[in-house]
Residue, then its C-alpha position, 0 to 999 in steps of 0.5 A: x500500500x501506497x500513501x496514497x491508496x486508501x486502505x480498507x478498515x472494517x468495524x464488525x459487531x452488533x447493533x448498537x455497540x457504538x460503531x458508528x459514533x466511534x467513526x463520527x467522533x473520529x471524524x470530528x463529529x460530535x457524539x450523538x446520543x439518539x444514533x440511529x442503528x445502522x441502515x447500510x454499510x457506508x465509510x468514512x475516509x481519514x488520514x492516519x500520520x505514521x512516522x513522517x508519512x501520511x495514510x489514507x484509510x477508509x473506515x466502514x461502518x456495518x450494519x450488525x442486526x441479525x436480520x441483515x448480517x447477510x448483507x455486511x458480508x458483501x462489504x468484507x471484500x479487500x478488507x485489511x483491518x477488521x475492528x470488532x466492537x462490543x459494549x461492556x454492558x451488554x454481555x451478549x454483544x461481547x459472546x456475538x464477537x465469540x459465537x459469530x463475528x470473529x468465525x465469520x471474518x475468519x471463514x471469509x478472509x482468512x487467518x491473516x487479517x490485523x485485528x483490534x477488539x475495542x471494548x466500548x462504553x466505559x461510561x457505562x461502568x457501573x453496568x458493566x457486564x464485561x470486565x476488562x480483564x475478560x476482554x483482554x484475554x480474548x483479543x490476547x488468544x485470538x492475537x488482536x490489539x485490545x482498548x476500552x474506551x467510550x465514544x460518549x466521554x473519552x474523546x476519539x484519542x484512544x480509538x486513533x491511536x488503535x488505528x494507528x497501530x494496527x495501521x503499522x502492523x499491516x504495513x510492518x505484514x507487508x514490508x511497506x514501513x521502516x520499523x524504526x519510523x514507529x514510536x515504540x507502542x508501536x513496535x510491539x509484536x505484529x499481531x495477525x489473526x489466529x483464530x484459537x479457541x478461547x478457555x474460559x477460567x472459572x469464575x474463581x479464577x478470575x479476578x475482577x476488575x473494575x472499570x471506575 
């Protein structure tokens, strides 16, 4: 990829886990509280500065109803970066990534995709139903970058910052970006996409964490 190609970046994940208002407040936009669900998979095109170089991204929001996931898989194609996104306060969001969204990817585009798990609406932490401890451990045993934030009270710097990463993964997977242009975060392990299967501790064996 080329600085002046445009690198395709899909978020995936149930219906309102908070996807497109990640992209708006990204985009400059302000966090909207009443956001509809997604009607159709669309993008929005950003800037990311890696080094002294500047990349074009295209970042796709997709439609995470049950009813409609038939027509998110026709926006997987060419896909680079794939970002899956649950609300901690909504376990069944968090299993969706587990039981269908993560196999789905891996049975449509493979097993080396560069993926980020962003665990969102921290602002709901006193519902939480995900503790961070749970997230990490998944996005560790299928080899993706984890975050938790909020799209509501945190600002679009931490979700950037992802993408910015994930960015120098993809590009450090292809040979396209001098390492030593990377700030150090950034120059952890490559993380690609193996799918494993995910053991789950006991619940005497987990420590809970809380989110505030």
């Amino acid at each position: 990829m080329m600085e002046d190609e445009d690198l395709k970046i899909i978020l995936l994940g149930e219906s309102g886990v908070g996807k497109t208002n990640l992209i708006n407040i990204t985009m400059g936009q302000e966090f909207n509280e009443e956001e509809a669900s997604t009607g159709g998979s669309s993008f929005s095109q950003k800037k990311l500065k890696l080094g002294e170089k500047e990349y074009n991204v295209k970042l796709w929001d997709t439609i995470g109803q049950e009813k409609f996931r038939h027509l998110t898989k026709l926006f997987y194609s060419n896909s680079k970066i794939v970002i899956f996104v649950y609300d901690i306060s909504v376990k069944s969001t968090f299993d969706a990534l587990k039981e269908y969204w993560v196999k789905d990817i891996n049975d449509k585009l493979g097993q080396n995709i560069i993926i980020g798990v962003v665990g969102n609406k921290i602002d709901k932490c006193l519902e939480e139903q995900v503790t961070q401890e749970e997230g990490e451990e998944y996005a560790t045993s299928i080899g993706a970058r984890f975050i938790m934030t909020s799209a509501k009270t945190e600002g679009p710097k931490k979700f950037e910052e992802l993408l910015t990463q994930l960015l120098g993964d993809y590009l450090k997977k292809i040979g396209k970006h001098d390492p030593n242009e990377l700030e150090e975060e950034n120059s952890n392990t490559s993380k690609t996409f193996e799918l494993k299967k995910h053991k789950k501790k006991s619940n005497e064996e987990k420590k809970k964490k809380k989110c505030c």
